[in-house]
N, C-alpha and C positions, 0 to 999 in steps of 0.2 A: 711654500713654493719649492718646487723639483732644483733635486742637483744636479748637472748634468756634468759631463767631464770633458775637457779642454781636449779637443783632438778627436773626439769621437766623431763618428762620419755617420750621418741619415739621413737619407731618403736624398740623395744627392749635393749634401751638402754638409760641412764639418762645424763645430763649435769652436768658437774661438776666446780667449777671454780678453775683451778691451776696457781698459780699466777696473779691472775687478769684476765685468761681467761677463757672465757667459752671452756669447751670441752666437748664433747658428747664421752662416752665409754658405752663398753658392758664386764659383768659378764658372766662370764659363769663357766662350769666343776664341776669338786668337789674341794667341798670350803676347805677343809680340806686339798686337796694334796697341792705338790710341785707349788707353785707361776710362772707361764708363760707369758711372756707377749711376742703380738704379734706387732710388728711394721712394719707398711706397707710405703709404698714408694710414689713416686711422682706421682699426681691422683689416688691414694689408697686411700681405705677407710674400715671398718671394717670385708665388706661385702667380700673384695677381700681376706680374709682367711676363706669364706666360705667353702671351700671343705677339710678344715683342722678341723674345730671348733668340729663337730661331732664327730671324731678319736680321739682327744686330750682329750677331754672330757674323751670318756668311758675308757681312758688309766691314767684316775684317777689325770689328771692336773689340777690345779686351773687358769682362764684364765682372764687376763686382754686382751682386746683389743681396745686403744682413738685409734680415731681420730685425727690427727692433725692441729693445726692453718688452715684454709681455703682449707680444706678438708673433702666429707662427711657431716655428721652433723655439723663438728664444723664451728663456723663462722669466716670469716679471718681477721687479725690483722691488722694495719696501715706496711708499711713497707716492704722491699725487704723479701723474702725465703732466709733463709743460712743454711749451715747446724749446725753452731756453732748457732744457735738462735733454731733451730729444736734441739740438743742436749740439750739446758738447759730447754726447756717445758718439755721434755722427763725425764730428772734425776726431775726436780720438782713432774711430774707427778707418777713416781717413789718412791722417798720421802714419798708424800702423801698418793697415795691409795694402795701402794705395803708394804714399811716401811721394809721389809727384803730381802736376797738377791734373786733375783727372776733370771730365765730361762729367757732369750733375743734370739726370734726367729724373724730378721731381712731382709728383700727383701726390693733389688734393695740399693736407698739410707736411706732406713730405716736400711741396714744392716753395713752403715754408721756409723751410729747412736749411734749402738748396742757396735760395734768397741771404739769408743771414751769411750761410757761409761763405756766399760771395763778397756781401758788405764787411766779414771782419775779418775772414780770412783768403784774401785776395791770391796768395800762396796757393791756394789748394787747388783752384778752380782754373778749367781752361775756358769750355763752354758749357751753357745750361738750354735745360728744356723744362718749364713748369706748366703745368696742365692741371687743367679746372682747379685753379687755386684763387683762394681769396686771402689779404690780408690781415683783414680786422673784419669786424662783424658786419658794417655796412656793409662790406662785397658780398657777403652770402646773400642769393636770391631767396627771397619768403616762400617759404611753403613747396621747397624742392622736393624731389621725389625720393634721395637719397637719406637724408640725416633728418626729415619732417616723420617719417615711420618712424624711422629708428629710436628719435626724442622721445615719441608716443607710445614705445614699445611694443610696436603692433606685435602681434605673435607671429605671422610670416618673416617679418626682419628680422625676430629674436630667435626663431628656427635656422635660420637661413646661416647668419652672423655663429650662435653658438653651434653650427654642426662644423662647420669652417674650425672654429677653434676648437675642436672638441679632438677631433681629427691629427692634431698634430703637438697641440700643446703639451709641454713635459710637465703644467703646474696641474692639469687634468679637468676636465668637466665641472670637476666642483669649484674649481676657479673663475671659472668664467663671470658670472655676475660680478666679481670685483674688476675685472677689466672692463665690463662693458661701466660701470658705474664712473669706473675712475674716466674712461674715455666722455661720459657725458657731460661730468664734472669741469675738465676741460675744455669739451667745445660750448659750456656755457659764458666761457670766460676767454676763452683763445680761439685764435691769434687774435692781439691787440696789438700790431703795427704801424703807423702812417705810410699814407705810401712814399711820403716825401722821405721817409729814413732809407728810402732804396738809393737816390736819386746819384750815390755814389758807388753804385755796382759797376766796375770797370767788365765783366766777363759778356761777351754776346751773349745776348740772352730771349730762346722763342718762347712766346707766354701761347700758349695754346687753350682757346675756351670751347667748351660745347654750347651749342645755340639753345640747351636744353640740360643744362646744368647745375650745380650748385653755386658755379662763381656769377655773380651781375657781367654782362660784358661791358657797359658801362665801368667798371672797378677794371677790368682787365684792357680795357684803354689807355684809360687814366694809370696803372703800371705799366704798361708798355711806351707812354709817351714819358712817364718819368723815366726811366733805366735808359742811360745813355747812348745804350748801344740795340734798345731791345725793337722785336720784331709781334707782331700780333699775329694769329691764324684764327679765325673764327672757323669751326667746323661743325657739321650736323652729326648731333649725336645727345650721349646725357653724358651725368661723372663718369661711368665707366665706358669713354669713350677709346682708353687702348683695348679693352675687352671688345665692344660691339664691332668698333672698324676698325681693325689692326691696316689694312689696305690704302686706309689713307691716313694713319697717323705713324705707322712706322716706317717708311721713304719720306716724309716728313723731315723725321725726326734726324733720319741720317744723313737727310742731305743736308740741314740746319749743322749738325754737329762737322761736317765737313768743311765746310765753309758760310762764309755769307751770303744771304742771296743777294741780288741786284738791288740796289736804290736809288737808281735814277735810271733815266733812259734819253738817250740826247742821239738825235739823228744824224747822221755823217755830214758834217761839217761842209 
């Protein structure tokens, strides 16, 4: 695996080391506003909230976006993917270059992530946005279009996936098949959640599903009726639904993160 050096700057973004890791993240918005951090998912990388970054910005957010462990820039670590190894980079990286409670905009198993962070570390989080995310294995819909190739290793998903990391990663080309192995490895066995372990997320939280994606909307009910505070949007689209409509998921997202919307409506008295 590649060494990279602490402070080096590429391709719009610097390396940083959290906890002993190198990570590669990107700055962005106005540094002044509200703290957002973007967390991407499995073969995510910073670039995959490209049709966000712009919107969020001029709506006056201040924008963290790493990279994580063997994704992207950053380079990968010895050891299996979990998500409880992905959460503690995550609150570390947190910790360090956030230090207050920041906005958690969460896809796929980044919204995961987002999820735990809220449930243990209540400190960090102000509001969330998770999208097309499932739990545990129930929620994932059979025979998606997303992770049903990629299991099978069609050779367009395995072209598509390795040019993507081929492109940026410091651990190189020849790397890639242990990422992509380790990442199968994982989503053979994770997430393993209930959704009743949510049921104490104090943070507003919009679960955003594609009518055409990897999460069951049925599962993404059933978490938005558990999370005490949480709000549903069902939307037309698949998993890469900030990709396809950015038009209606990122005024969405910013007006959720602004405040709450309405939940009741009572006619003048």
């Amino acid at each position: 695996m590649a060494s990279v050096i602490t402070g080096e700057q590429v391709d719009g973004g610097v390396y940083i080391d959290v906890g002993g890791r190198r990570v590669w993240h990107y700055r962005g918005g106005e540094p002044a506003g509200p703290p957002t951090v973007l967390v991407h998912g499995v073969f995510g990388l910073a670039s995959t909230w490209g049709a966000q970054i712009a919107d969020l910005s001029r709506a006056g957010l201040s924008l963290f976006v790493p990279e994580r462990s063997g994704h992207g820039h950053s380079p990968d670590h010895p050891g299996p993917f979990t998500c409880e190894d992905m959460y503690a980079e995550t609150v570390a990286y947190l910790e360090q270059e956030v230090g207050v409670r920041a906005n958690l905009v969460g896809w796929s198993d980044g919204g995961v992530i987002t999820l735990l962070i809220a449930k243990r570390r209540p400190d960090l989080v102000n509001r969330m946005v998770v999208v097309s995310t499932y739990v545990n294995r129930s929620g994932e819909c059979a025979d998606n279009d997303f992770f049903t190739p990629i299991r099978a290793r069609k050779p367009a998903a395995m072209r598509f996936l390795e040019d993507g990391y081929s492109r940026v990663s410091p651990d190189g080309p020849e790397h890639f098949m242990t990422v992509f192995d380790k990442t199968l490895e994982m989503l053979d066995r994770e997430p393993d959640y209930d959704v009743a372990e949510f049921a104490d997320v104090a943070a507003p939280t919009l679960v955003v599903v594609p009518d055409r994606g990897i999460a069951r909307i049925e599962h993404a009910i059933e978490l938005t009726e558990t999370l005490p505070h949480g709000r549903l949007a069902v939307l037309p689209g698949t998993h890469i639904l900030p990709v396809e409509s950015p038009e209606l998921f990122n005024p969405l997202v910013i007006a959720f993160l602004a405040a709450d919307p309405s939940s009741h409506w009572l006619p003048d008295q």
